[in-house]
C-alpha positions in Angstrom: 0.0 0.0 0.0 1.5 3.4 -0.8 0.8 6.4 1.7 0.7 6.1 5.3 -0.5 3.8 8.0 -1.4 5.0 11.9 -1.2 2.2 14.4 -3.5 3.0 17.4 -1.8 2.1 20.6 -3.2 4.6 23.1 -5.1 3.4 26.3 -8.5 5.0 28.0 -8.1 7.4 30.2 -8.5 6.0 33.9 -8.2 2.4 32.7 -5.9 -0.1 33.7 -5.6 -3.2 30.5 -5.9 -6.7 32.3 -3.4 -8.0 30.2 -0.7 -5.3 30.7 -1.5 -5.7 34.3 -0.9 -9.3 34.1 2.3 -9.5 32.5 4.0 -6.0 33.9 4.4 -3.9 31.4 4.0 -0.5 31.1 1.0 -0.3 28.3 -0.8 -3.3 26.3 1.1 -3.1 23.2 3.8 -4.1 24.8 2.3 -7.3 26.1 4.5 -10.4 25.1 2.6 -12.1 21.9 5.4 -15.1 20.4 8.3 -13.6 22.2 7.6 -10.1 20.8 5.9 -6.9 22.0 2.5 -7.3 20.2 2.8 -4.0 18.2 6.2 -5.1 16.9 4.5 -7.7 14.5 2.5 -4.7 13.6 5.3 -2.7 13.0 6.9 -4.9 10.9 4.3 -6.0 8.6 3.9 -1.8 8.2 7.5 -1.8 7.7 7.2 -4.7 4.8 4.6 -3.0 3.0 4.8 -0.1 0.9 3.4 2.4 3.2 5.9 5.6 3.1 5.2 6.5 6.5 4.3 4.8 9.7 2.8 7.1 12.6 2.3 5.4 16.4 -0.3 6.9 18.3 0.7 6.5 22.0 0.1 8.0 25.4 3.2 6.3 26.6 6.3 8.8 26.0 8.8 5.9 26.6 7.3 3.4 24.1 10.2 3.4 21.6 12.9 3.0 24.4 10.5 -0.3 26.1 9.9 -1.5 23.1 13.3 -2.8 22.4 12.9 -4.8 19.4 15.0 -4.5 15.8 11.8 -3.1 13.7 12.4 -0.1 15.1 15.7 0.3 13.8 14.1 -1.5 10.4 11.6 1.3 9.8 14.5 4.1 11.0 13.0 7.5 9.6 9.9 5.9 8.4 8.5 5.6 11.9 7.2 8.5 13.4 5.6 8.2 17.4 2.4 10.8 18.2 0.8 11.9 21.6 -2.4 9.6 21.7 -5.9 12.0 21.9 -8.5 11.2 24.3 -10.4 9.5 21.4 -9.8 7.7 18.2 -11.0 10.7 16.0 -8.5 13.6 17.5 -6.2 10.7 17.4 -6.6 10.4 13.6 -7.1 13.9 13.0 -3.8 14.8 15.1 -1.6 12.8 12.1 -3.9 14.1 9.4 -2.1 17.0 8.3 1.5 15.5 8.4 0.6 11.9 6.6 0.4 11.1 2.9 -3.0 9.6 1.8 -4.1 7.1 1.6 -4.2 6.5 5.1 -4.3 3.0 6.8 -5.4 3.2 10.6 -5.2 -0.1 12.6 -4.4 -0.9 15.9 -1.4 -2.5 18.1 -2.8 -5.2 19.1 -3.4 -6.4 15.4 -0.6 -8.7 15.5 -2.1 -11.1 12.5 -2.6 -8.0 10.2 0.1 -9.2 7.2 1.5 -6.9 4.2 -0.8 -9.3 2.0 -4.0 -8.1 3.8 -2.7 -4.5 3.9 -2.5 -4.7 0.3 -5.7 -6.4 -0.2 -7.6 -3.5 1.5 -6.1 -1.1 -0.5 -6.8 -3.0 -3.6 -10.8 -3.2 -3.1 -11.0 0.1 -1.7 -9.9 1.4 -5.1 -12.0 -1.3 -7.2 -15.1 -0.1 -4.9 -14.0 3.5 -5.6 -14.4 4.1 -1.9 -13.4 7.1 -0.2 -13.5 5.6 3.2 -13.5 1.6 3.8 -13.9 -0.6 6.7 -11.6 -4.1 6.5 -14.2 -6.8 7.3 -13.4 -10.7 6.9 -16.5 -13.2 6.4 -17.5 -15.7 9.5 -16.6 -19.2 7.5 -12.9 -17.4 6.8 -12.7 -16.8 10.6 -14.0 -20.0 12.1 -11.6 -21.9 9.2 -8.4 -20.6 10.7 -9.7 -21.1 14.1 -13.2 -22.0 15.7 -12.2 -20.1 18.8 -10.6 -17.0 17.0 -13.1 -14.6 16.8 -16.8 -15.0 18.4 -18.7 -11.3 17.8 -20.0 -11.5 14.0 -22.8 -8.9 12.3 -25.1 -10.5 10.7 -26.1 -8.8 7.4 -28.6 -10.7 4.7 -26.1 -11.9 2.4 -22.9 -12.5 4.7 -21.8 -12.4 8.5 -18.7 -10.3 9.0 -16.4 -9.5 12.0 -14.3 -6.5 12.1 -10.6 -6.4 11.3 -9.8 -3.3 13.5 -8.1 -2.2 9.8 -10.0 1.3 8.3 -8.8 3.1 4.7 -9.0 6.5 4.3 -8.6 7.6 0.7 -8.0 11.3 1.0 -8.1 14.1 3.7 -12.2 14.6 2.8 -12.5 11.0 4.1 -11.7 12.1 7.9 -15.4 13.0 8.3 -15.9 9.2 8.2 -13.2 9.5 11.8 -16.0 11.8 13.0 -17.8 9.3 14.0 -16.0 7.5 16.1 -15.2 10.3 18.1 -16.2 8.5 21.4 -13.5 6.3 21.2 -13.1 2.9 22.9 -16.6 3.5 24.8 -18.5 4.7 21.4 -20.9 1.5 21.3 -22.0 1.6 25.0 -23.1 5.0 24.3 -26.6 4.6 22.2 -27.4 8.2 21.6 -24.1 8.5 20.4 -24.3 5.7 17.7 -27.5 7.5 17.0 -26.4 10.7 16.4 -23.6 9.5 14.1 -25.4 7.0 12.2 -29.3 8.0 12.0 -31.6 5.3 13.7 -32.9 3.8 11.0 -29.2 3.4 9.6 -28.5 1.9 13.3 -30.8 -0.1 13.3 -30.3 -1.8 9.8 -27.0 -2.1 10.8 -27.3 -3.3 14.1 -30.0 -6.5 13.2 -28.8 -7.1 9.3 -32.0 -5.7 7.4 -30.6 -5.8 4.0 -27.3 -6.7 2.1 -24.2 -5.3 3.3 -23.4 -3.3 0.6 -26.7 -1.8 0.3 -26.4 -0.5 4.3 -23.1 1.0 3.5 -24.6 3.0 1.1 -27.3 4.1 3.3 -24.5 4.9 6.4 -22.5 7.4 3.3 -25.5 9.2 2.7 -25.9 9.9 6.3 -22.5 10.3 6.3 -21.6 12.4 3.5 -18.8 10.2 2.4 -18.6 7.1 0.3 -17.5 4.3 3.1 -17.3 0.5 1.8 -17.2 -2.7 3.5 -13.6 -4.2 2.5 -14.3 -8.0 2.2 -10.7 -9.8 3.0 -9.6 -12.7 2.4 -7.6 -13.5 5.3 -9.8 -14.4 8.3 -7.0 -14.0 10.7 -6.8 -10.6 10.1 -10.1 -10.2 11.9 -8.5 -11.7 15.5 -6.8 -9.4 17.4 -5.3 -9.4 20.6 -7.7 -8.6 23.4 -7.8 -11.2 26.3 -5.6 -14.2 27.4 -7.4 -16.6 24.8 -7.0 -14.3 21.8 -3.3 -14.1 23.1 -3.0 -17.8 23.2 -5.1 -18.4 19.2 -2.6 -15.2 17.9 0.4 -17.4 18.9 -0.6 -20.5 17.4 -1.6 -19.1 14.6 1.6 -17.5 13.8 3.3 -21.3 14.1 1.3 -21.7 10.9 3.0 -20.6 7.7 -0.6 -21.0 6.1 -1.7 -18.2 8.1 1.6 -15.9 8.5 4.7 -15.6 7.2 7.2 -16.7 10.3 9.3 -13.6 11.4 12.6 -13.6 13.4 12.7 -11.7 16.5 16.6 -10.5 15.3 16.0 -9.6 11.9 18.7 -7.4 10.3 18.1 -3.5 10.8 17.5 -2.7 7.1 16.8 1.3 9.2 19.0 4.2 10.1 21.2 3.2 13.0 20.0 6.4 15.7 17.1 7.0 13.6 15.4 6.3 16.9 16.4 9.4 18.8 14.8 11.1 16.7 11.4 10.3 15.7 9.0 11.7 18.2 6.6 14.4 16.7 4.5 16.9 18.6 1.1 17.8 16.9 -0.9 20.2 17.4 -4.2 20.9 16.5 
C-alpha cells in the first residue's frame, strides 16, 4: 500500500488493560505475543509493505525505548511516534495534516494483520472506488483458521462479517468518516451516540442485518456524506486481534502456521538508520 499507516496504541483514560496488568508492562502493546511486543509484528508488517510512512499513536512517552525490538531500527526515519488524543478521531485527526493519503489506521494489538492483507484493502478500496472503507473478513474465513478466533459476527442478509480493526482513508475529505468514532473505545456503550452519528434507521439496519451489506453501507455514506465501503478480505485472521488471554494464546498458534503468516525472526537485520530512533518523536498540534 502506498501512503501512510497509523497504528492505534493509546489506552482510556483511567483504565488499567488486564493484560498489561498481568504480564507488567507499562501499556498493552507491549504485552509479550510469540516472544515479541504485540505492536512489533505490527510494525513490521507496516515496515514490509509499501506504506511511506508509519505514525504510532501513543500515550506512553517511553514506548520506543521499552519497546526494544530490531523493527524499530528496520523502519529508521519511516516511523514516526504521536501523543495519543482522548479518542480515536483527535487521534486520527492529530496525524492528518502530516501523513500522505491514503491512510491505513489499525491498531497494536493487530498482531495477524500481514502486508498481504494490507495490500488487499487497499486493492478493493480502489475497485469499490471508496473514499472511506472498513476491513471486514467473512465468519466461515474466521471459524476456518480457528473455531475459537473470533466469536462477535454482524449478521447482514447476504454474509456475517467480523471486524478487522483495519479502516482506509482515501484522502483528507475522508476524515469525516473519523467523525464518527469520536467517542472512542466506549463509542458503542453509548446509544445516543451511535444515533447521532449513524441516524436510527441506519442503526438499526445495521445493528439486526436488514438488508445486504453493501446496500447499508450505502445508506450509512449518505448519512454520512462520504462514500464508506465494507472491505471483504480474504484473510480471516486478520479479523482476530489481541484482546484477552485466549486471543493471546489463538494469535500465537496461529503464527506457528505458515498458512496463516509468514514466520518472522525476532533478530531480523536492521534494514533502518542506525539512531534513527532518537529522533522520531513528533508533537502535533491541533
Amino acid at each position: 500500500m502506498s501512503g501512510s499507516i497509523l497504528i492505534l496504541a493509546g489506552r482510556r483514560a483511567g483504565a488499567v488493560d488486564a493484560l498489561a496488568e498481568a504480564y507488567g508492562v507499562a501499556d498493552k502493546c507491549l504485552v509479550p505475543v510469540a516472544g515479541r511486543p504485540m505492536i512489533a509484528h505490527v510494525l513490521e508488517s507496516a515496515a514490509d509493505s509499501e506504506a511511506d510512512h508509519v505514525f504510532v499513536s501513543t500515550h506512553h512517552a517511553a514506548l520506543l525505548g521499552d519497546l526494544n525490538d530490531p523493527v524499530v531500527d528496520l523502519l529508521g526515519n519511516r516511523l514516526t511516534v504521536v501523543p495519543a488524543a482522548n479518542n480515536l478521531a483527535d487521534s486520527v485527526l492529530a496525524v492528518a495534516g502530516v501523513a500522505s493519503f491514503p491512510l491505513l489506521v489499525t491498531t497494536a494489538d493487530n498482531c495477524l494483520l500481514t502486508p498481504a492483507t494490507i495490500a488487499e484493502i487497499e486493492a478493493e478500496a480502489m475497485r469499490l472506488g471508496a473514499d472511506a472503507g472498513v476491513a471486514l473478513a467473512r465468519r466461515e474465513d474466521v471459524l476456518a483458521v480457528h473455531p475459537e478466533g473470533q466469536r462477535r459476527f454482524y449478521e447482514f442478509s447476504d454474509v456475517a462479517v467480523s471486524n478487522c480493526n483495519a479502516y482506509w482513508l482515501g484522502h483528507p475529505n475522508a476524515l469525516r468518516a473519523a467523525e464518527a468514532f469520536r467517542g472512542g473505545g466506549q463509542f458503542v456503550k453509548k446509544p445516543f451516540r451511535v444515533m447521532q452519528a449513524f441516524g436510527l434507521i441506519n442503526l438499526l439496519r445495521f445493528r439486526f442485518g436488514l438488508g445486504p451489506i453493501h446496500h447499508i453501507f450505502a445508506r450509512l455514506s449518505r448519512h454520512l456524506d462520504v462514500e464508506i465501503a465494507p472491505l471483504l478480505v480474504s484473510a480471516g485472521a486478520t479479523a482476530i486481534d489481541v484482546d484477552n488471554e485466549r486471543s493471546l494464546r489463538v494469535t500465537e498458534a496461529l503464527m506457528k502456521r505458515p498458512d496463516i503468516v509468514n514466520p518472522r525472526s525476532s533478530s531480523r537485520e536492521s534494514r533502518g538508520e542506525s539512531g534513527a530512533a532518537d529522533v522520531r518523536q513528533l508533537a502535533v498540534t491541533r
